[in-house]
PDB file of the backbone (N, CA, C, O) and the ligand in Angstrom, with CONECT records:
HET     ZN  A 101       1
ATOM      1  N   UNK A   1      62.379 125.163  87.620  1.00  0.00           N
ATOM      2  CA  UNK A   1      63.733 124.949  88.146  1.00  0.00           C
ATOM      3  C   UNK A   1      63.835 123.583  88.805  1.00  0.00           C
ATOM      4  O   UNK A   1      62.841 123.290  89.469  1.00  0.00           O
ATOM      5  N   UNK A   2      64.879 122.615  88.770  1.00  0.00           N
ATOM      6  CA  UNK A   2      64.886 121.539  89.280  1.00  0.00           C
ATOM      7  C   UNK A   2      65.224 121.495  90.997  1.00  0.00           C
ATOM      8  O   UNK A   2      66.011 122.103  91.723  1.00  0.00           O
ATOM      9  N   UNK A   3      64.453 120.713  91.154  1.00  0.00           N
ATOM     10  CA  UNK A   3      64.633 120.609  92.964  1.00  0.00           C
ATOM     11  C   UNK A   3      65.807 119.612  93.209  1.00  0.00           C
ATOM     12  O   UNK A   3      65.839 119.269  94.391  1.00  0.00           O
ATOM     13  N   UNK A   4      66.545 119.182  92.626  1.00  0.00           N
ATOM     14  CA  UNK A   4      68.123 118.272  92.861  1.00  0.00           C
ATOM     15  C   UNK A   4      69.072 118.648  92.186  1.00  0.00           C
ATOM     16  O   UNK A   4      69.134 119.550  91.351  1.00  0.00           O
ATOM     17  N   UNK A   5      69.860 117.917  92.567  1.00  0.00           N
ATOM     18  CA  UNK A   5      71.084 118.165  92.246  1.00  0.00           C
ATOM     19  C   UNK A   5      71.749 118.135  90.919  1.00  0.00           C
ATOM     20  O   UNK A   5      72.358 117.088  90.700  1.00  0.00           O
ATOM     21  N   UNK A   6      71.776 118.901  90.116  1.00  0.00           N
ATOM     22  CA  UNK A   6      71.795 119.000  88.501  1.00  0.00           C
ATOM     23  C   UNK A   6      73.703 119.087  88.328  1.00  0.00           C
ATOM     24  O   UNK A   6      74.378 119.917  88.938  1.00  0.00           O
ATOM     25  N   UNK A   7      74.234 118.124  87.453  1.00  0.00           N
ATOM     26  CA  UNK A   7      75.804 118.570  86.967  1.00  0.00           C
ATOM     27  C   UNK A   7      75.704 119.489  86.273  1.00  0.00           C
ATOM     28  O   UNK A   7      74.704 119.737  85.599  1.00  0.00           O
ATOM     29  N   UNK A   8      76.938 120.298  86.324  1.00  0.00           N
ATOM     30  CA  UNK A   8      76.714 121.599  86.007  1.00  0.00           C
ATOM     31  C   UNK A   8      77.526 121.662  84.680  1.00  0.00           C
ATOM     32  O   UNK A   8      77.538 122.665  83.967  1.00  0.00           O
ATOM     33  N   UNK A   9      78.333 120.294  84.349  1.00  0.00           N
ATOM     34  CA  UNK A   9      78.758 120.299  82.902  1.00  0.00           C
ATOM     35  C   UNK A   9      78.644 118.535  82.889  1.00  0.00           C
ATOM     36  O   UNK A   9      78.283 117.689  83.707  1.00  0.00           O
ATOM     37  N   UNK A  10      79.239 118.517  81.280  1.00  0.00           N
ATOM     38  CA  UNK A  10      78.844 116.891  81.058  1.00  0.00           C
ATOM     39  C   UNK A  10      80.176 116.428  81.354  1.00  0.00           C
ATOM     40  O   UNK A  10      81.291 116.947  81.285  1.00  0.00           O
ATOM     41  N   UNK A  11      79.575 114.883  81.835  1.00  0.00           N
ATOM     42  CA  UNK A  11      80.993 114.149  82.441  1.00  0.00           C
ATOM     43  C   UNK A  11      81.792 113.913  80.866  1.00  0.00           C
ATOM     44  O   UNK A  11      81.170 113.503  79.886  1.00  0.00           O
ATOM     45  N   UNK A  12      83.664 114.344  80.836  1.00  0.00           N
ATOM     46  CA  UNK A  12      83.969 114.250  79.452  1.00  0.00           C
ATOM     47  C   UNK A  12      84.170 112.516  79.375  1.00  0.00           C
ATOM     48  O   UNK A  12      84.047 111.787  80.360  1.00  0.00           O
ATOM     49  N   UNK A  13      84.445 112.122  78.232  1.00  0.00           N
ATOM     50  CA  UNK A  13      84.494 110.402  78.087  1.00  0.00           C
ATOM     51  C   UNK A  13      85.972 109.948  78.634  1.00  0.00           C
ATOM     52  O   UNK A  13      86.220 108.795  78.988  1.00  0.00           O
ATOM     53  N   UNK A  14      86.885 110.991  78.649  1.00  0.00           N
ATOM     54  CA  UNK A  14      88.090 110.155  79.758  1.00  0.00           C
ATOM     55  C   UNK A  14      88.267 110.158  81.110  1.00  0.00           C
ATOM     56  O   UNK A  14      89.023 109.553  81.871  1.00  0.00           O
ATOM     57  N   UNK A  15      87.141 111.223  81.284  1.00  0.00           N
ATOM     58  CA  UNK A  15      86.686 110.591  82.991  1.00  0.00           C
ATOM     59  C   UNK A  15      86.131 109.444  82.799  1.00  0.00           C
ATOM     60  O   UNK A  15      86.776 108.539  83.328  1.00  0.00           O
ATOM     61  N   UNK A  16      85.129 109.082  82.220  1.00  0.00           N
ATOM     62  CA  UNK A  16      84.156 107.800  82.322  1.00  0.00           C
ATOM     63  C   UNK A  16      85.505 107.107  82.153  1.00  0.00           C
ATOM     64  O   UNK A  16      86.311 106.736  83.006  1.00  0.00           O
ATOM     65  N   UNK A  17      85.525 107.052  81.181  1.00  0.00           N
ATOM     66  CA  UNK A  17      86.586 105.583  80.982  1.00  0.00           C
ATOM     67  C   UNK A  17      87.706 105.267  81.846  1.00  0.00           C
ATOM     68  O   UNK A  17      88.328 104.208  81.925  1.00  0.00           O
ATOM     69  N   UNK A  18      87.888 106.514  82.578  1.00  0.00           N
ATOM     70  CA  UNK A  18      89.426 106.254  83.318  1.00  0.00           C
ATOM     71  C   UNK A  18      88.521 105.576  84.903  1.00  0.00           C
ATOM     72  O   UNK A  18      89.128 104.695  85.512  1.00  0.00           O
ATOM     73  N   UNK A  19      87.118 106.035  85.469  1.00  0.00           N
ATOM     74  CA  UNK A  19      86.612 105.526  86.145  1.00  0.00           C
ATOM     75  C   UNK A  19      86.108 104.114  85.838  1.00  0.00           C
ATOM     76  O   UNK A  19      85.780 103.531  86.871  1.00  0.00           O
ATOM     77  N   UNK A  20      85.902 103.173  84.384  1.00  0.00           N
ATOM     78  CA  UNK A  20      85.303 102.405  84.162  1.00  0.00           C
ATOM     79  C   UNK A  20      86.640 101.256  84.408  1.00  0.00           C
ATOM     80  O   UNK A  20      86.622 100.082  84.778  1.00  0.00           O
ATOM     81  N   UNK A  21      87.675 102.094  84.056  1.00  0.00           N
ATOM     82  CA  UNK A  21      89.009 101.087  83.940  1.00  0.00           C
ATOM     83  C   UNK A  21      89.698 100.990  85.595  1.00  0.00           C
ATOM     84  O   UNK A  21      90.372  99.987  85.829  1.00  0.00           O
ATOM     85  N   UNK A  22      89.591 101.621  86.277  1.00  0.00           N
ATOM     86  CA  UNK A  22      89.197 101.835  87.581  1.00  0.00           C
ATOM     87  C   UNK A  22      88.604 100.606  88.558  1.00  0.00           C
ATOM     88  O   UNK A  22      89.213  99.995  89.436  1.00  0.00           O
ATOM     89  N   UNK A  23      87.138 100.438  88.089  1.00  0.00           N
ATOM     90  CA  UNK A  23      86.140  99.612  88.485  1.00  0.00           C
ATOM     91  C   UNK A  23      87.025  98.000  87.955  1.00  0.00           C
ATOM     92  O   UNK A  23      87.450  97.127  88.712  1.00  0.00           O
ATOM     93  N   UNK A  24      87.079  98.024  86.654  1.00  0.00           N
ATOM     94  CA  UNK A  24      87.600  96.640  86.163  1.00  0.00           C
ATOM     95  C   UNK A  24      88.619  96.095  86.889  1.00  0.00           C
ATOM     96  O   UNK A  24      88.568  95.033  87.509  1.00  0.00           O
ATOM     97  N   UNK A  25      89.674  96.944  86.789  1.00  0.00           N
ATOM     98  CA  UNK A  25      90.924  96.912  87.852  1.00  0.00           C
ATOM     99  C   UNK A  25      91.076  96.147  88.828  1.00  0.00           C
ATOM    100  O   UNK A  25      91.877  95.238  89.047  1.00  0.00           O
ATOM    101  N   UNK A  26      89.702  96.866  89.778  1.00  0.00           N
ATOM    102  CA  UNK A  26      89.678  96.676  91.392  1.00  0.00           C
ATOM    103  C   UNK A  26      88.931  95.250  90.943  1.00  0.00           C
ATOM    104  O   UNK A  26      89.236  94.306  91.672  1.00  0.00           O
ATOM    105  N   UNK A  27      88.107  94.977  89.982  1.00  0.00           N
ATOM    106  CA  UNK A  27      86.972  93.605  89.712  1.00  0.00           C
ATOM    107  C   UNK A  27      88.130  92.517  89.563  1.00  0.00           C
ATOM    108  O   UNK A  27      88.133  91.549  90.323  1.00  0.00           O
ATOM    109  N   UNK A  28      89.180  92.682  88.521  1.00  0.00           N
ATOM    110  CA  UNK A  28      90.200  91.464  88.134  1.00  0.00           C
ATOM    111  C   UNK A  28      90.661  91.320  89.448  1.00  0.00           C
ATOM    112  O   UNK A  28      90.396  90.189  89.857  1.00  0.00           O
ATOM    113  N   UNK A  29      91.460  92.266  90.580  1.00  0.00           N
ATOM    114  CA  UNK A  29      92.197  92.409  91.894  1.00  0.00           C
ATOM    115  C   UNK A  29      91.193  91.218  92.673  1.00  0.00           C
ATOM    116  O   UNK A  29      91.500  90.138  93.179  1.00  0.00           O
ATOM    117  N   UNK A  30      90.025  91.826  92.553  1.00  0.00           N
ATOM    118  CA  UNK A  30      89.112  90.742  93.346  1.00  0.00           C
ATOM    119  C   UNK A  30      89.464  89.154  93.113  1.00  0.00           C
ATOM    120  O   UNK A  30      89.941  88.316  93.879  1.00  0.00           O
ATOM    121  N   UNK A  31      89.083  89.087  91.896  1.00  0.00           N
ATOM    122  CA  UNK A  31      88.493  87.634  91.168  1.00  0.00           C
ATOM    123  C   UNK A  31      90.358  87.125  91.592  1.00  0.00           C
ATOM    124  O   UNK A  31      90.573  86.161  92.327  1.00  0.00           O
ATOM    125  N   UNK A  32      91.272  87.791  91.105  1.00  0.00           N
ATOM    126  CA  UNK A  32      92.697  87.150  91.417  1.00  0.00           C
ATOM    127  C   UNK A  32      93.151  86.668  92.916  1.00  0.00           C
ATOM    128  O   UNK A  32      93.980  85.776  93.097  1.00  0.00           O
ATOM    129  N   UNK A  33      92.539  87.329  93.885  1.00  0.00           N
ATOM    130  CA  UNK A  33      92.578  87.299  95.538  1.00  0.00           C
ATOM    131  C   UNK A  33      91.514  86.031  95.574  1.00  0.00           C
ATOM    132  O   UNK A  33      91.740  85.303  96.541  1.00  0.00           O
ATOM    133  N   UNK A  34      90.711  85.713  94.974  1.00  0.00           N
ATOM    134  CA  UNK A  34      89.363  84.633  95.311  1.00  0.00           C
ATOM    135  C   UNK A  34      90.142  83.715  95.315  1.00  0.00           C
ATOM    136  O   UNK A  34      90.345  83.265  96.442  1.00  0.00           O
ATOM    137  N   UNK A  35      90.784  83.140  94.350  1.00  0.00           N
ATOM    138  CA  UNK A  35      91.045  82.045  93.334  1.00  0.00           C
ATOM    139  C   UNK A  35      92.739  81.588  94.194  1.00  0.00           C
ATOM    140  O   UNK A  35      92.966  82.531  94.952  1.00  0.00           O
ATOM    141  N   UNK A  36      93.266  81.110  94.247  1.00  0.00           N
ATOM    142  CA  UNK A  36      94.834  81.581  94.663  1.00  0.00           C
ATOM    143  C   UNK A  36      95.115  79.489  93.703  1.00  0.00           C
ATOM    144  O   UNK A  36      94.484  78.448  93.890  1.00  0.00           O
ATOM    145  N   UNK A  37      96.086  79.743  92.954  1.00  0.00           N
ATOM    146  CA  UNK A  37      96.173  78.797  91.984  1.00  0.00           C
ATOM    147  C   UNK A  37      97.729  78.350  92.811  1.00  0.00           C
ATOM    148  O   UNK A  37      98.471  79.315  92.999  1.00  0.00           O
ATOM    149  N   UNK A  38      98.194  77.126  93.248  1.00  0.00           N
ATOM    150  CA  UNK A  38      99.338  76.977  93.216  1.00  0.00           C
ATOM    151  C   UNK A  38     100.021  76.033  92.475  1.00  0.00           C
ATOM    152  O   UNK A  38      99.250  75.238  91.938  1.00  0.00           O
ATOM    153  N   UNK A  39     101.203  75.834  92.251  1.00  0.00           N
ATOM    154  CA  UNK A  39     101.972  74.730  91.155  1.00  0.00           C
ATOM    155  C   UNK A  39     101.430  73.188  91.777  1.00  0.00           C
ATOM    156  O   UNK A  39     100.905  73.270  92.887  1.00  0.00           O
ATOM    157  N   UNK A  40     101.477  72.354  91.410  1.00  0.00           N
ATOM    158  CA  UNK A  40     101.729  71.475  91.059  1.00  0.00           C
ATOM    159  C   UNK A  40     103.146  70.535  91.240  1.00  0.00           C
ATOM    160  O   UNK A  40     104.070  70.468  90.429  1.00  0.00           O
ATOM    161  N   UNK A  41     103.036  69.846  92.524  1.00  0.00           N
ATOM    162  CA  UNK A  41     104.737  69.508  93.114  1.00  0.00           C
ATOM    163  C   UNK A  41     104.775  68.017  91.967  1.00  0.00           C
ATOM    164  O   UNK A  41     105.861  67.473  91.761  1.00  0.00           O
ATOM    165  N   UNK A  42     103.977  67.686  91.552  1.00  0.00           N
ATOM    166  CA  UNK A  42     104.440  66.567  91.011  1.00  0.00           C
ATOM    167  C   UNK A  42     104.606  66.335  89.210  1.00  0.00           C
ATOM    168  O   UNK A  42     105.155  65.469  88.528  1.00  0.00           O
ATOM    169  N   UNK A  43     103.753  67.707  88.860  1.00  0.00           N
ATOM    170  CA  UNK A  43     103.628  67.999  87.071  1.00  0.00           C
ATOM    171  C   UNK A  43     104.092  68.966  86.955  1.00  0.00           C
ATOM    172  O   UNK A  43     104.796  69.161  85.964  1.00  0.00           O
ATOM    173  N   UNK A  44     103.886  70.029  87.961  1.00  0.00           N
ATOM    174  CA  UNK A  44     104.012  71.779  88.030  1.00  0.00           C
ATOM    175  C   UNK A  44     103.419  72.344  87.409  1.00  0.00           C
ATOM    176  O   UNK A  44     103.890  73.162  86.619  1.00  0.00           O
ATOM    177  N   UNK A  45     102.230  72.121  87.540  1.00  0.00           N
ATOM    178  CA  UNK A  45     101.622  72.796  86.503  1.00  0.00           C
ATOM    179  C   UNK A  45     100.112  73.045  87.532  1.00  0.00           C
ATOM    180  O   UNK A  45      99.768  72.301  88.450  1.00  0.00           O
ATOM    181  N   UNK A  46      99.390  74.287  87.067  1.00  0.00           N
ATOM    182  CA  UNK A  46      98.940  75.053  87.866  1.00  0.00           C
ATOM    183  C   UNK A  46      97.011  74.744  88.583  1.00  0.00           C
ATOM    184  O   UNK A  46      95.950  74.864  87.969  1.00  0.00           O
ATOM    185  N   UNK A  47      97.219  74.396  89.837  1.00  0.00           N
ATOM    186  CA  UNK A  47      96.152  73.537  90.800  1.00  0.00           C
ATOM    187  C   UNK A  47      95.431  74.441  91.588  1.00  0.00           C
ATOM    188  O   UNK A  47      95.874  75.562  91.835  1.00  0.00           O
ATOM    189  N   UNK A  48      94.395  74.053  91.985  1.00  0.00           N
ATOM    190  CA  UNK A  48      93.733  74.533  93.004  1.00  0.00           C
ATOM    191  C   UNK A  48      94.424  74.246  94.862  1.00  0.00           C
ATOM    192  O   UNK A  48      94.574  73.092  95.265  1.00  0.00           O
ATOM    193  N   UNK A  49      94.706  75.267  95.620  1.00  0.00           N
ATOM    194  CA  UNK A  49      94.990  74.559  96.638  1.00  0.00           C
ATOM    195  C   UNK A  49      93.805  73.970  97.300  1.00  0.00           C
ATOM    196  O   UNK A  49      92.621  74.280  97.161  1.00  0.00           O
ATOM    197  N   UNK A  50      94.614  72.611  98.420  1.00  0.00           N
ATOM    198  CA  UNK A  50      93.470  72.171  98.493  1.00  0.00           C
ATOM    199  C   UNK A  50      92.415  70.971  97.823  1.00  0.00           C
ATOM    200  O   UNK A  50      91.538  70.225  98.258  1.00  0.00           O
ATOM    201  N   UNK A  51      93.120  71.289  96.367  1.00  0.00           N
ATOM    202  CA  UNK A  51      92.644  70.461  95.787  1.00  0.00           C
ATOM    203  C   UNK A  51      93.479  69.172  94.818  1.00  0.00           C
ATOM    204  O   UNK A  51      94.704  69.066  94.873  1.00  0.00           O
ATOM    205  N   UNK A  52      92.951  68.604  94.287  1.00  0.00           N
ATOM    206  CA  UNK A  52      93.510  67.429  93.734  1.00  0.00           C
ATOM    207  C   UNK A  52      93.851  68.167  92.144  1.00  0.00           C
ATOM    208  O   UNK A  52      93.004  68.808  91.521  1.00  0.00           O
ATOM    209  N   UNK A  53      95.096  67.951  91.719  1.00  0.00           N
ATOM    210  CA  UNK A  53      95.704  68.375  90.372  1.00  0.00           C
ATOM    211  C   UNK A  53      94.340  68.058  89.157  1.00  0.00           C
ATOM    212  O   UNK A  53      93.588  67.084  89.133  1.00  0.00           O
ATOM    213  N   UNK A  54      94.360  68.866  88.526  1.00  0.00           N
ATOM    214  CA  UNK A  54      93.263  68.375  87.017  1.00  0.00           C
ATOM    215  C   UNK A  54      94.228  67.926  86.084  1.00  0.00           C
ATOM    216  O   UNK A  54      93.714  67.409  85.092  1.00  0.00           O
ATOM    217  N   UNK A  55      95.611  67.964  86.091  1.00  0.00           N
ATOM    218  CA  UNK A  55      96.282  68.024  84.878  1.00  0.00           C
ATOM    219  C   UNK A  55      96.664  66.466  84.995  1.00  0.00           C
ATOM    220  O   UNK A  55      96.528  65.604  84.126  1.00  0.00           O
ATOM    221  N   UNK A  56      97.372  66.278  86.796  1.00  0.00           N
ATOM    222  CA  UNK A  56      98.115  64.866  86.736  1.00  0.00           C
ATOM    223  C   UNK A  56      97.219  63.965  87.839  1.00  0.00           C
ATOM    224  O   UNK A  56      97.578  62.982  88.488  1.00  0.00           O
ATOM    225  N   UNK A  57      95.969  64.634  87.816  1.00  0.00           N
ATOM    226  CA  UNK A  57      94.981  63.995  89.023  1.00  0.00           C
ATOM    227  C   UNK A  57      95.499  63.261  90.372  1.00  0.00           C
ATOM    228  O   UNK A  57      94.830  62.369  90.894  1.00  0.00           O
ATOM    229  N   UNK A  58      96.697  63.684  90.881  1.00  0.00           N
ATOM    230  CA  UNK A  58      97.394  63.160  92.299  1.00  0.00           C
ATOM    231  C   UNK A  58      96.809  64.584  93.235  1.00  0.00           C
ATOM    232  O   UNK A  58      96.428  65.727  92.981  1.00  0.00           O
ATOM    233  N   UNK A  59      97.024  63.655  94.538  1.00  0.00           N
ATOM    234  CA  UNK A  59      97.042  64.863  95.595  1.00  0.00           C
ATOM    235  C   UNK A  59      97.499  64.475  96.827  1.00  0.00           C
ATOM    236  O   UNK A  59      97.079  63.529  97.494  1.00  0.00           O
ATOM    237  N   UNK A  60      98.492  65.344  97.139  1.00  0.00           N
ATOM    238  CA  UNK A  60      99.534  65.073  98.203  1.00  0.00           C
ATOM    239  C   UNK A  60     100.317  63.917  98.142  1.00  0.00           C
ATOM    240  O   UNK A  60     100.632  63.197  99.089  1.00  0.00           O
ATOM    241  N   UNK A  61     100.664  63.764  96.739  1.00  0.00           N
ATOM    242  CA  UNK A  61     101.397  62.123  96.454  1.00  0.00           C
ATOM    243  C   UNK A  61     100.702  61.109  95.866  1.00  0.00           C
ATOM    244  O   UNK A  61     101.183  60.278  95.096  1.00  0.00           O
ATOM    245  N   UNK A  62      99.440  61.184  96.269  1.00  0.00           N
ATOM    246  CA  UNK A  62      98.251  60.175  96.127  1.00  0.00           C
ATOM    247  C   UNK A  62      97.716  60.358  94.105  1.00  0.00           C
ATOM    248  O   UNK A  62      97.679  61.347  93.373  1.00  0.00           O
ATOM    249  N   UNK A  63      97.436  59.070  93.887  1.00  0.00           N
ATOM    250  CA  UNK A  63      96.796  59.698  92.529  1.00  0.00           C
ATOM    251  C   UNK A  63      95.248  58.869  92.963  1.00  0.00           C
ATOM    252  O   UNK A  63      94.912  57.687  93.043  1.00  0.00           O
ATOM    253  N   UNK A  64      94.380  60.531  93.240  1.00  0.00           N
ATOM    254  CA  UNK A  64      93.151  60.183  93.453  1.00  0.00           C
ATOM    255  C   UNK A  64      92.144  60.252  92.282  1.00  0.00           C
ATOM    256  O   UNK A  64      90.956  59.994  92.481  1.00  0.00           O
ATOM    257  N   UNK A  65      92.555  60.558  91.208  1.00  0.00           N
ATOM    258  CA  UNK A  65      91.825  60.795  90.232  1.00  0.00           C
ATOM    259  C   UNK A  65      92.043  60.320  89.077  1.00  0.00           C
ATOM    260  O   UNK A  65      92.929  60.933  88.481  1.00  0.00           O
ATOM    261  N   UNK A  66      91.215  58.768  88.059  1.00  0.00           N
ATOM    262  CA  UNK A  66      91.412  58.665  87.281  1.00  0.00           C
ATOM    263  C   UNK A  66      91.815  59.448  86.293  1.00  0.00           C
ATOM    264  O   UNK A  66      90.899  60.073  85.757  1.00  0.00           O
ATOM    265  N   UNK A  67      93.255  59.686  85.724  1.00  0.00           N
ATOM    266  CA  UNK A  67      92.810  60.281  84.106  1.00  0.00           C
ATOM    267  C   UNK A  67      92.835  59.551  82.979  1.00  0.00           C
ATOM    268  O   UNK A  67      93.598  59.881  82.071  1.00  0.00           O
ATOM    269  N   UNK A  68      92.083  58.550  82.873  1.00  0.00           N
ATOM    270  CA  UNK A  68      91.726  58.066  81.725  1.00  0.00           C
ATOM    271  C   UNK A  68      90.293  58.511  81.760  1.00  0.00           C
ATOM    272  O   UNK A  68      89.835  58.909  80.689  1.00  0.00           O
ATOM    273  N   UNK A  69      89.568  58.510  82.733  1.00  0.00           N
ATOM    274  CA  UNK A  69      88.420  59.182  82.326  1.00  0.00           C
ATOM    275  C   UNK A  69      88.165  60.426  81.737  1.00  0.00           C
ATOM    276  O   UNK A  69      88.837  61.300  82.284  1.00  0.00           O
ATOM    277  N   UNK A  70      87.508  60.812  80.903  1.00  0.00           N
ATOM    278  CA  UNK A  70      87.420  62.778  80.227  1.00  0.00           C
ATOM    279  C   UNK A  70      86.867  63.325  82.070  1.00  0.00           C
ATOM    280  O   UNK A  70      85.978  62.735  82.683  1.00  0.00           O
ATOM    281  N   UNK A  71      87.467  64.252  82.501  1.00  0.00           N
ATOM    282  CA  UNK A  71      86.758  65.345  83.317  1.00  0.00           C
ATOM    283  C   UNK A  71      86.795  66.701  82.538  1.00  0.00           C
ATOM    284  O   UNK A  71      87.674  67.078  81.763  1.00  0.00           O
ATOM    285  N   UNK A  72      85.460  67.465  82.970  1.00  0.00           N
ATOM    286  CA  UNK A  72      85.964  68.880  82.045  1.00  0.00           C
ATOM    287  C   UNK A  72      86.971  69.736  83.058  1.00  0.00           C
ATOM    288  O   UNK A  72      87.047  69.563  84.274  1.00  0.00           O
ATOM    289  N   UNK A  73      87.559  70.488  82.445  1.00  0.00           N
ATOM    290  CA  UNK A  73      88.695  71.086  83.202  1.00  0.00           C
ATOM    291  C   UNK A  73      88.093  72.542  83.746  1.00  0.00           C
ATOM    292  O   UNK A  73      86.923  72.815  83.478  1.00  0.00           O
ATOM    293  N   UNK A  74      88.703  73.238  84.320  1.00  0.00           N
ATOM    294  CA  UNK A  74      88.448  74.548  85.073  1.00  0.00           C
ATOM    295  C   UNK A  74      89.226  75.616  83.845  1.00  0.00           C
ATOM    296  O   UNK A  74      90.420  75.907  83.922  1.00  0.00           O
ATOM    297  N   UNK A  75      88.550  75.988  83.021  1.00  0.00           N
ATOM    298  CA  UNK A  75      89.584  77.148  82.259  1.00  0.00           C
ATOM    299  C   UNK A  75      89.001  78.555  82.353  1.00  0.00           C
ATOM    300  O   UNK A  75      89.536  79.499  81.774  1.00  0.00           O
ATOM    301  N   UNK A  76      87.537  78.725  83.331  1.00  0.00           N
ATOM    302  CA  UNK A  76      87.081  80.289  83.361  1.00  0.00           C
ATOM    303  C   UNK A  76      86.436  80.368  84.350  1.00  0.00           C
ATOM    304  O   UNK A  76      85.825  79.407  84.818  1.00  0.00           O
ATOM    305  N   UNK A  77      86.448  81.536  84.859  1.00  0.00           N
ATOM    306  CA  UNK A  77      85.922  81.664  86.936  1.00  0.00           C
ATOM    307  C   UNK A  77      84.520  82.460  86.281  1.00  0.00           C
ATOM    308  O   UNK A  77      84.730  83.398  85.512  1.00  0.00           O
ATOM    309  N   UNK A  78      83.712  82.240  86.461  1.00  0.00           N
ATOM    310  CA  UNK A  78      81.970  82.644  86.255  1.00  0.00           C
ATOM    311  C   UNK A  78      81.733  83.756  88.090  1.00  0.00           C
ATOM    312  O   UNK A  78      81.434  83.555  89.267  1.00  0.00           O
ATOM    313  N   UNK A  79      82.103  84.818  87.222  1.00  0.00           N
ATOM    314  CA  UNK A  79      81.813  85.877  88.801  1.00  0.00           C
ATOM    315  C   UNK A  79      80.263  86.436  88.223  1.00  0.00           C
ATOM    316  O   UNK A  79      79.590  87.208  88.907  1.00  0.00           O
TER     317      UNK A  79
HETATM  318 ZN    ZN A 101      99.821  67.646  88.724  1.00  0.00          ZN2+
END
């Protein structure tokens, strides 16, 4: 006889999945709260706050960032 705690039926697959979609959910909620992207007052187009535009390389009016040089751009958050 087992000395723990044994399930007494099998978990069916739309529990799992409705718990797996669950988990993802709350994971995207996260990664979207990390990140907070705002426009862009001078291209509108979408920046890091805080930070200097990638698209039109100004910040706060200022253009601090060559773009004639290649920079690689930010297109995926590595969690
Ligand atoms: Zn810009």
């Amino acid at each position: 006889m087992a000395k723990h705690a044994v399930p007494k039926r099998k978990t069916p697959k739309y529990r799992v999945r409705s718990r797996f979609s669950t988990f993802v959910r709350g994971v995207q909620k996260d990664l979207k709260n990390r990140v907070h992207m705002d426009t862009c007052p001078d291209c509108g187009g979408p920046r890091l706050s805080h930070h200097a535009c990638s698209t039109c390389g100004k910040y706060n009016g200022r253009q601090v960032i060559d773009m004639g040089k290649k920079i690689d751009k930010i297109t995926k958050i590595k969690a």
